[in-house]
N, C-alpha and C positions, 0 to 999 in steps of 0.2 A: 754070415752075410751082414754085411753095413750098412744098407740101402732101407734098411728099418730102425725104429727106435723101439728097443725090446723090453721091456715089463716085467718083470718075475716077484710073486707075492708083495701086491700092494694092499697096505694095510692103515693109508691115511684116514684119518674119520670113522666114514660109513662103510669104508671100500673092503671086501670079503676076501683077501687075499684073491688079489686081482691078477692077471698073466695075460700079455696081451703085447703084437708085434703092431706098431703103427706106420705106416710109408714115408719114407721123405720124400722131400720132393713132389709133394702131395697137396691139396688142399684135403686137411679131412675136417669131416663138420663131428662133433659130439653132441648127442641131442639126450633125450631124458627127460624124466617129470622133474619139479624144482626141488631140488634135494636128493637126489638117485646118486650123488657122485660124481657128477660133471668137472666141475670144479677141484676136487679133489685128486683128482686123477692129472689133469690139465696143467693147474695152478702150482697146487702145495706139494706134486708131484713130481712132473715134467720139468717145468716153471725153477721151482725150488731148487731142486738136484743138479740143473746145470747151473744156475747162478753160485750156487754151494761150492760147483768144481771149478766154476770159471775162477771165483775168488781164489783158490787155493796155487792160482800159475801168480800169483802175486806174491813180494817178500811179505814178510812177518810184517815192517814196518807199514804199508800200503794197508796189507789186511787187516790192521788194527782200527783205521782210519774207513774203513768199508762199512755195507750193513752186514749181520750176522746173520746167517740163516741154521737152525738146525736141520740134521739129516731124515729126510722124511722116512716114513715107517712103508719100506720098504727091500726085499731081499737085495734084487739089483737091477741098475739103469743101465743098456748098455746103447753105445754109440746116438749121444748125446751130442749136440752142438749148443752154441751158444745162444741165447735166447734171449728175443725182445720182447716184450711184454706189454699190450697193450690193452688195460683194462679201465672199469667203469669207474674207476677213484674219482672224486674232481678233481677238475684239474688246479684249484685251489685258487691260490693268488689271490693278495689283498687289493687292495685301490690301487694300486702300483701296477697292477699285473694287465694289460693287454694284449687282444688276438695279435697285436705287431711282436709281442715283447715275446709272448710265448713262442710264436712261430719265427720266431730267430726275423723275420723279415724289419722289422724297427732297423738293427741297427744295418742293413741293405743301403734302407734310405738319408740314414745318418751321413754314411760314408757320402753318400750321394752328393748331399745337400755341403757337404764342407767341403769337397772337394772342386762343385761344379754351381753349387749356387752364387749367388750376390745380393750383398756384399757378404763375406765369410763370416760366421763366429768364430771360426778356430775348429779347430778338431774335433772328430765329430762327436767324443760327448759332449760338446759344447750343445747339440741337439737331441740331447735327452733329459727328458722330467725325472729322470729315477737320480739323476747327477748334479752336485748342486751346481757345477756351472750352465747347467742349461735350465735347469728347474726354475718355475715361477717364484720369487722369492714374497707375493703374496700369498699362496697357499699350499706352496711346497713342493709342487708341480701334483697336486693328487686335483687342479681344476675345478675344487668346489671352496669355498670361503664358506667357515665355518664361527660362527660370533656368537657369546655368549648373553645370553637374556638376563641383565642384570634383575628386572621385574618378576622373572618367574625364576630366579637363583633365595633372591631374598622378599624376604616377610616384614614389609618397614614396623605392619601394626602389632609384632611379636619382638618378643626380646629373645635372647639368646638361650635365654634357661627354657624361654617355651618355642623352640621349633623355629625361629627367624631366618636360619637357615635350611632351606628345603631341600637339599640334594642328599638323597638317604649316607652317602658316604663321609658324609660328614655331618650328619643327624647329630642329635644329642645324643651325649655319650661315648661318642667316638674318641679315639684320640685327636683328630683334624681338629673336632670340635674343640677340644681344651686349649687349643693353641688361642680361642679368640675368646673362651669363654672363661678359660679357669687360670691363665697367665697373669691376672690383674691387666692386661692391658684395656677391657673394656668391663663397664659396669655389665653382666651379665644378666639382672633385671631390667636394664632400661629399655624401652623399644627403640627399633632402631631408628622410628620417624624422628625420635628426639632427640637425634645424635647430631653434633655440628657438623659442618661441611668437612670441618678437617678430622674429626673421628672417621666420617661415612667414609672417607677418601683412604683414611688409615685402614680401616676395617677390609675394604676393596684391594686395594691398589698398594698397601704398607710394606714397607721392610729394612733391610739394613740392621737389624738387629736380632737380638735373641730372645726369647720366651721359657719359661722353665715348664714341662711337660711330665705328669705323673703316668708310668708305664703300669702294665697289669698286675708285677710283682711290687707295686709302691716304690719304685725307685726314680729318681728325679732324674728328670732326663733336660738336657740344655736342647734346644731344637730352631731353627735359626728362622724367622717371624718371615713368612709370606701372604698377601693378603688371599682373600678366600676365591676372588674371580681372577686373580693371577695362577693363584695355586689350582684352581681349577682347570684355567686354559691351561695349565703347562702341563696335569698329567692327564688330560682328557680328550683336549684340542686338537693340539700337537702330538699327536698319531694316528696311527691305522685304527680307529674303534673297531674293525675288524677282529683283532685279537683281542678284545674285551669280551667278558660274558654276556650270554643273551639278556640275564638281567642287568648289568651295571649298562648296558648300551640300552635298552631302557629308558634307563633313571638319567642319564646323560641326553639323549634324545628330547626329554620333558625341556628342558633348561638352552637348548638352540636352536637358532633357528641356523638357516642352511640356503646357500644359493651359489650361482655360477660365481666362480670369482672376477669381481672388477678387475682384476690389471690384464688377466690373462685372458679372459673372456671364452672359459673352459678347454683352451689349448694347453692348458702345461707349462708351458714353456716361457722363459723370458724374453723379452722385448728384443734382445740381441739375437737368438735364434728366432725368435718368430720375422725379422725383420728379413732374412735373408731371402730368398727367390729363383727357381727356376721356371723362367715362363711368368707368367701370374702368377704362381702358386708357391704357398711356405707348405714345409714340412708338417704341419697344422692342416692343412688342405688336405693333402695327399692322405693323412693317414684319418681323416673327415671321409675320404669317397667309400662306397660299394665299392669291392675289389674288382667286379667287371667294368667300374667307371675309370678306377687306376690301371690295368692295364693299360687301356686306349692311352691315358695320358702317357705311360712308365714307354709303352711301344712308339710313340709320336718324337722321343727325346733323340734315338738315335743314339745311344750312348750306352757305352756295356754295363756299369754297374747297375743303371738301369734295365736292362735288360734281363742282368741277374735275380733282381728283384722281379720282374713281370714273370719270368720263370717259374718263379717261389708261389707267384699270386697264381700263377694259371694251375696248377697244381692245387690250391685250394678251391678253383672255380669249379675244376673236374671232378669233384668230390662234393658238388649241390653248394658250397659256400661262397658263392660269390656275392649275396647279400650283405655277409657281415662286412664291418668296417674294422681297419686296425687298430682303431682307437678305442672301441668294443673293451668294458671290462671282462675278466676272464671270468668272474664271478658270476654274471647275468647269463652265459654261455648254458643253452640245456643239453643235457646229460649226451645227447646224441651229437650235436653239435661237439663239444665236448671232446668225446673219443674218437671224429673226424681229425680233429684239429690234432689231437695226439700220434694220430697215423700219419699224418700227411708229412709229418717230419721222416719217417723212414720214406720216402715215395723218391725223393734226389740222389738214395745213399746206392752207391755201387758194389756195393758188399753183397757177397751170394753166400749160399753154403748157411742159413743164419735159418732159426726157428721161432717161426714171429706167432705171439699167440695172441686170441683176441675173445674178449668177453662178451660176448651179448653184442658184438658193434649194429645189428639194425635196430638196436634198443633206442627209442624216438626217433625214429625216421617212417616217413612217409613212404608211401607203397611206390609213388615213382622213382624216389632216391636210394632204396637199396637195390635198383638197377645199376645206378652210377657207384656202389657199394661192393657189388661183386666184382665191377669191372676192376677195382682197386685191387681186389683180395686175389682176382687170377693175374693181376698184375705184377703180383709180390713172389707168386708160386712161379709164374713163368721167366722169372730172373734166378733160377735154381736155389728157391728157396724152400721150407717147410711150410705150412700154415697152417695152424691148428684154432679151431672154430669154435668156441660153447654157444651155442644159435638154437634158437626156437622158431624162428621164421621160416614157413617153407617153399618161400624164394630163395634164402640163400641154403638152405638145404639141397635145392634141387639143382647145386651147381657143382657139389661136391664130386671127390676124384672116388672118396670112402667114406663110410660113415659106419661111427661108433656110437649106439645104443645104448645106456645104462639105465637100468631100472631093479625090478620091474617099477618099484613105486619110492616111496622114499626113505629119509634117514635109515632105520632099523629096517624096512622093509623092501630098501635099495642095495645101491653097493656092488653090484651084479654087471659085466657086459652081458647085456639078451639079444646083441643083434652085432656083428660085424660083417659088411660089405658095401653094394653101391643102393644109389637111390633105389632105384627101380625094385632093389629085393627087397628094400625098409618097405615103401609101399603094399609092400603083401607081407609082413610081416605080421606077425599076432603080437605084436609089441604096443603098449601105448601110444609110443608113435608111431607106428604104420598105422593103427587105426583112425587114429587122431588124423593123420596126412590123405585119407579116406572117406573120413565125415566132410559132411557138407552143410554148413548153418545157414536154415531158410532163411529168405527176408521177413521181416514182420507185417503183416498186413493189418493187424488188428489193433493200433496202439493206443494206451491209456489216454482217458480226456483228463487235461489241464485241471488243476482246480484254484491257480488264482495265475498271477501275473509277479514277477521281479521287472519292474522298471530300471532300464540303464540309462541314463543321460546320455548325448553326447563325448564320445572319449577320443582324447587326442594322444593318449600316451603312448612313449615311442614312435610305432608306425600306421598305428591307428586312423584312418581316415572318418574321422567323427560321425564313430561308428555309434547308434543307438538303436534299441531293440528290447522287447521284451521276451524273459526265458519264461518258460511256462510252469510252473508249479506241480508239486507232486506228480510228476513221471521225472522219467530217466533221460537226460538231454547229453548227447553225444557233440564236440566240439570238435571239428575236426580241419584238414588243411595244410598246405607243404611245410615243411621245415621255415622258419622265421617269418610265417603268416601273420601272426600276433596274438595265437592260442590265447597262451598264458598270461600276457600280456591284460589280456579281456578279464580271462577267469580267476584268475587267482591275485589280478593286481587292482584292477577299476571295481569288480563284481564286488569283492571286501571293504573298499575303500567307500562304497555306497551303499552297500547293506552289510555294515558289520557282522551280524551275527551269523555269515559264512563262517562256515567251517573248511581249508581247506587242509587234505592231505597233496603234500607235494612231495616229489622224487628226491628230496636231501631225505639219508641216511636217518634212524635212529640213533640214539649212543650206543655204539657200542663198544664192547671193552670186555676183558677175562672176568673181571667181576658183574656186568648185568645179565641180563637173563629175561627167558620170555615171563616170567614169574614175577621179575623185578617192574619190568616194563609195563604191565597191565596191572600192577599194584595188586596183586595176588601174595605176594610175599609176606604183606603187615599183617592180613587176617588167618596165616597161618598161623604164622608168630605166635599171636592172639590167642589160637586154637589150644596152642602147644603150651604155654604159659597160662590156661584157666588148668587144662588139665592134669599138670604137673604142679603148680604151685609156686613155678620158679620168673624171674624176670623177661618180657619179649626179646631182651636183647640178648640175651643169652643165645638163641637161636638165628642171630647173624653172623654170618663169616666176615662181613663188615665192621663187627662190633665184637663184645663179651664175648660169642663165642668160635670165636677166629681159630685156629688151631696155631699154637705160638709158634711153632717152627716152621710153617708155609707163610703165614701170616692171614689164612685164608683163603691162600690162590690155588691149593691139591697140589701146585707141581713147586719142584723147586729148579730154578734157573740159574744154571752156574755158569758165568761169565771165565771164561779161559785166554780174556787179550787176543792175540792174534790166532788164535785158535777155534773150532767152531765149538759154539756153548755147547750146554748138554743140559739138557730139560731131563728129570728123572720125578715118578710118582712121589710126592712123599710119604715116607714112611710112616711116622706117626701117626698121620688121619689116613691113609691110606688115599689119598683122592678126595675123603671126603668133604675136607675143607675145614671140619669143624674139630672142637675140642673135645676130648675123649668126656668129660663131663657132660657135654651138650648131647652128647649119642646117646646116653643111656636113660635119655626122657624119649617116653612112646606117645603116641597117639595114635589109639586104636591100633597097637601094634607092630607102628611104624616109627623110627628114627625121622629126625628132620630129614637128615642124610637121604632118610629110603625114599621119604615122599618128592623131593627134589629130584629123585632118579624114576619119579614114575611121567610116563610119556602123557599126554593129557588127555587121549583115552581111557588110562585108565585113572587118572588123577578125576575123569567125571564119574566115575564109579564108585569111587572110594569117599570122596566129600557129598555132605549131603546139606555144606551150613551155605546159604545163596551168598554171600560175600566171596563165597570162592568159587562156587560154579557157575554162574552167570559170564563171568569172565574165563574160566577153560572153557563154556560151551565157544565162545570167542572165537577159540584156536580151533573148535572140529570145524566152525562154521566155514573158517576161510581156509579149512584142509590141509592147516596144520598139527591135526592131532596125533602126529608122529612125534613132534619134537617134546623132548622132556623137561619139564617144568624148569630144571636147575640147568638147562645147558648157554655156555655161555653166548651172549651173542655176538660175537665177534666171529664165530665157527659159521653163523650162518649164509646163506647166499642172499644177492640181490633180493631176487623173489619172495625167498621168508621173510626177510625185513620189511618189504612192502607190505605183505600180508598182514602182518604183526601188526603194525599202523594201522591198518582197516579194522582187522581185530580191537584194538583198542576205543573204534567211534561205534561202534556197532549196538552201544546200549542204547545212545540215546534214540530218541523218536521226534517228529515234528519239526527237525532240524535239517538245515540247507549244509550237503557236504558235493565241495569239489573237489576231485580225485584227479590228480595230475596225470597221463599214462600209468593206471593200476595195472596193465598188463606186462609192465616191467620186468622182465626175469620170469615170465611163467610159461608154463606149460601149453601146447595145444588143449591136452587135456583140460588143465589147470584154469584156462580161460573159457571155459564151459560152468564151470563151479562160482568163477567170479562172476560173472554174465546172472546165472541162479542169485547170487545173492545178495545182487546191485537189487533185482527185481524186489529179492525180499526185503530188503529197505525203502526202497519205491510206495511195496505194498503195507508196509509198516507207517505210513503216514511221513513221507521224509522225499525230500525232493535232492534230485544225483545227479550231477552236471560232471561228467569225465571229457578230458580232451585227450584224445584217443586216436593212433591212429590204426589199428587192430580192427580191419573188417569185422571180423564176426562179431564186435561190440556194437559197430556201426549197425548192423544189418538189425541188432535187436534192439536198439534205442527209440525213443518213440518220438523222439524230436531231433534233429539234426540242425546245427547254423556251420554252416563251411565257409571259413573265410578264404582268401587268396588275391591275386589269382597265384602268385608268387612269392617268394621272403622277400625281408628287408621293404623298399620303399614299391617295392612292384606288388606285398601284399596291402594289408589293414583294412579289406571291403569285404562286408557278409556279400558271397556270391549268393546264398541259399539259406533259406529257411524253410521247413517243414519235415515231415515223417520220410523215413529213409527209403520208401518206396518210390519216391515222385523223386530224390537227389540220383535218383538212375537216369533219369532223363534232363537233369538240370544243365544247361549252356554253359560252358567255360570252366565248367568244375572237373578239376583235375581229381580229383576223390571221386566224384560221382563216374567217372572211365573207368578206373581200378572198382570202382563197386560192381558194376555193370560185368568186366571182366570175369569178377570172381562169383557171379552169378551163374557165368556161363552163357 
């Protein structure tokens, strides 16, 4: 039979030799605690294996030029289609990058405006910032004018040997610095107050020549003389700081200032495109409105490439975004927002027979908008497609055709289908989640008294209607409110920017990578080290796979990756460490019995049993606290899901005391379950002396929070007003709140 996608011995990750027939033509939802294998089965499985064979109907030449995928650890995939994929990545994009530009709809309007406006630029990249004929040639078309603080670059009352120049990249000592310091072309001890106009000018703004540069092996280097705020704007200014490091963008941020650019006047574009016109309005306009503003206008023209365009927009409006504007960076986009914008591109496409899979998509969305969320997902199934779901929601649960259950619990403890069929049997299920889909979390009647006040001024950012209010101290204060309310906007952008010494954890990812680890991440790692190096005798670095004791022939990675050109790699254990990472010298030092190797492989269970020095158990109790003591100290984080990572984050604040943490949606990626444990141990930081401001839109967080501000009524320019303040029993009965309906709802 075909009509299924068939399974036999999956063995990616955690998965226990897995066998399992799934429906096409189906919606089916995958549910689980965070970590059971969801993912694994879904992604690195399903995902993987038709991408793997789709590539392989392509020549040698194409396949070279493709990504690679290894063959997943599994017997066999049978009757497989092609697969689109749409998960929780960001969606990236630097300054350049726009809701227009992503969603193909920009160049709609390009075509638009060059074809039908007046007077013409010419063709329509003549109407694009990303192209230099349409681009502002004040600031590139990136819209903000970017100028260097000559005053806070240099130190007039210091000379060059002591620090004159302050931009750590070109500190003393550098090579940058030798060009001005050690070339003879300036006295090196003079200050620079003392320097004539024309050194100070030379020093700034110099060139046309060469300078002789000593490199780190003593060899003279010729190097062609730039001055320091030239040399500066050119490799600092003049690009994306995006692609710079958090710290170099920093140290560069100390030294500009920043504002709307003069010529363009934050459209982008130059004078020749902004000049053109249909109706009133330039291309500037148009991608300035709310998408339900541009429809009206796109639908008013009469005219089909318009029309094409209002098509493209009503399709994002359907989908709760009709707030955003195209001109919106992609980068400010939240997470949920985000993976709307990435669907909505398959929503025009006439292709059936296709298997679209999707990660967590009610991840940030409000209770009303994964209404408009399913209507998508049976929209996709009902054009004879596949749709395969990782959801913890159980709204979009309870729209499922099937549903597949992995548990029982996780990593080592997961692995397992425990449940296949329809809703109605999950709910009686003895599973995690039928129980979980079961429980009912009361409201809180009894909530903590305040014990000070955080004053906010006045805020107008973004969509903000100067909004001011006081959050209340030590209790748990839930944020809540539709999709582009101005959440985050409040909490994590004005709340910091006015009382610094917020703490916030926000939804961007950890690092991760084949080399860190939950061990690396909570700096558990060094006072092993430590441990391992008093009681052996030998160097800490010896016991990094990072460093000294890397195993020479992985380089430290366990595996080795052999690149085959148009062929698919082949990932093989390696032999020499066996996996372990480290060098055969490094393994044969114990502590207490154990190789680094062993202790890296113990789960953090039992890695609290076994340590007894607090440098390393205060930080694994960490990982029981927020219900990760499955995962094993050395695993890499790259392996992990949305949900661990978030954890792990939490994990990581959880020592201190007395401190203000705001928590972006911590229910990211978790469990029904899962979000019973977090709810526990928000309180146990509440009751630890520490005040927890989450914006949330996760009922059963709400229902236990002891202070609630809901803003709305709407996204974009129809939200930015606290509808409500107070304790989440009285937001059941508050006027206009679209939160306080769904609260009421799920009360019963």
């Amino acid at each position: 039979m075909d009509d299924s996608i068939e399974i036999t011995g999956a063995r990616v990750n955690n998965l226990k030799n897995v066998s399992l027939r799934i429906p096409k033509n189906h919606l089916v939802v995958f549910t689980g605690v965070s970590g059971s294998g969801k993912s694994s089965i879904v992604f690195d499985t399903i995902a993987a294996e038709a991408q793997r064979q789709l590539n392989e109907t392509y020549t040698a030449f194409i396949r070279n030029r493709l990504p690679s995928y290894d063959k997943p650890d599994v017997e066999t995939i049978d009757h497989l289609s092609a697969t689109i994929v749409v998960d929780q990545k960001p969606v990236g994009g630097n300054a350049r990058s726009t809701v227009g530009t992503m969603t193909d709809i920009m160049p709609i309007l390009r075509i638009l405006f060059s074809r039908y406006g007046t007077p013409s630029a010419g063709y329509s990249f003549a109407y694009s910032f990303n192209d230099p004929a349409g681009m502002c040639p004040g600031c590139d078309g990136l819209g903000r004018a970017v100028r260097l603080d000559i005053d806070a670059l240099i130190d007039d009352e210091r000379s060059l040997d002591d620090g004159a120049i302050r931009f750590p990249l070109f500190g003393v000592g550098t090579w940058q610095w030798q060009i001005y310091a050690r070339s003879g072309t300036f006295d090196p001890a003079k200050p620079v107050r003392d320097y004539t106009p024309a050194e100070r000018d030379l020093l700034l703004h110099g060139s046309g020549f060469t300078v002789d540069v000593h490199g780190k092996n003593g060899t003279l280097n010729k190097v062609d003389y730039e001055g320091v705020a030239d040399r500066f704007t050119r490799l600092y200014l003049r690009r994306d700081t995006s692609t710079l490091s958090e710290r170099t963008r920093r140290a560069v941020a100390d030294l500009i200032t920043e504002g709307v650019c003069p010529q363009c006047h934050g459209a982008r574009l130059n004078q020749a495109a902004l000049a053109t016109r249909i109706g009133p309005h330039t291309i500037a306009d148009h991608a300035a409105m709310e998408i339900t503003d541009l429809i009206t206008v796109l639908d008013g023209l009469h005219n089909p490439v318009a029309d094409a365009a209002a098509r493209a927009l009503r399709r994002l409006d359907d989908i709760g975004l009709g707030y955003l504007t195209l001109d919106r960076e992609t980068s400010t986009v939240s997470g949920g927002e985000a993976q709307r914008l990435k669907t909505v591109r398959h929503l025009g496409s006439a292709l059936t027979g296709m298997t679209y899979v999707f990660d967590e998509p009610s991840a940030g969305l409000h209770p009303s908008d994964v209404g408009r969320l399913n209507t998508l997902l049976r929209a996709l199934r009902d054009k004879g497609n596949t749709v395969l779901v990782v959801e913890h929601d159980p709204d979009v649960i309870a729209i499922a055709d099937h549903v597949i259950d992995l548990g029982p619990g996780a990593g080592t403890h997961g692995g397992q289908v425990v449940f296949q069929g329809d809703v109605a049997a999950l709910t009686r299920a003895d599973t995690p989640t039928g129980r979980a889909l079961r429980h009912r979390v009361p409201l809180k009647t009894s909530p903590r008294r305040p014990t000070g006040r955080l004053t906010l001024s006045p805020a107008t950012l973004h969509n903000l209607h100067q909004v001011a209010l006081d959050l209340p101290t030590g209790v748990l204060t839930c944020i809540t409110g539709v999709a582009g309310s101005g959440k985050s906007t409040l909490a994590t952008r004005i709340l910091p920017a006015q009382h610094p010494s917020v703490t916030v954890v926000d939804q961007s990812a950890p690092g991760t990578s084949a080399r860190s680890s939950p061990a690396s991440y909570l700096g558990i790692l060094d006072p092993i080290r430590r441990l391992f190096a008093r009681a052996t005798g030998t160097p800490p670095a010896l016991f990094s796979h990072n460093s000294d004791g890397a195993c020479p022939r992985c380089e430290g990675r366990g595996l080795i990756h052999t690149d085959l050109a148009f062929m698919d790699p082949i990932t093989t254990v390696c032999e020499m460490c066996a996996g372990t990472r480290y060098r055969p010298e490094a393994l044969t030092h114990r502590l207490r019995g154990h190789s680094i190797a062993d202790v890296l492989a113990l789960t953090a269970e039992q890695a609290a049993a076994f340590f007894t020095e607090p440098a390393v158990t205060a930080r694994v109790h960490a990982l029981l606290d927020v219900g990760l003591g499955y995962l094993t100290l050395g695993q890499p984080t790259s392996t992990l899901s949305g949900g661990e990572l978030q954890r792990m984050k939490l994990a990581a604040e959880l020592h201190r005391t007395g401190a203000i943490h705001v928590l972006d949606e911590p229910t990211t990626g978790l469990h029904l379950s899962d979000v019973q444990t977090l709810i526990a141990l928000l309180d146990r930081l509440v009751d630890g002396g520490n005040t927890v401001i989450v914006i949330e839109h996760h009922l059963d967080v709400v229902k236990r929070a002891d202070w609630v501000i809901d803003l709305g009524p709407g996204g974009g320019k129809h939200g930015g007003r606290v509808l409500f303040q107070g304790p989440p029993q009285d937001l059941v009965s508050a006027p206009g709140s679209i939160t306080g309906a769904h609260l009421k709802a799920a009360l019963g």
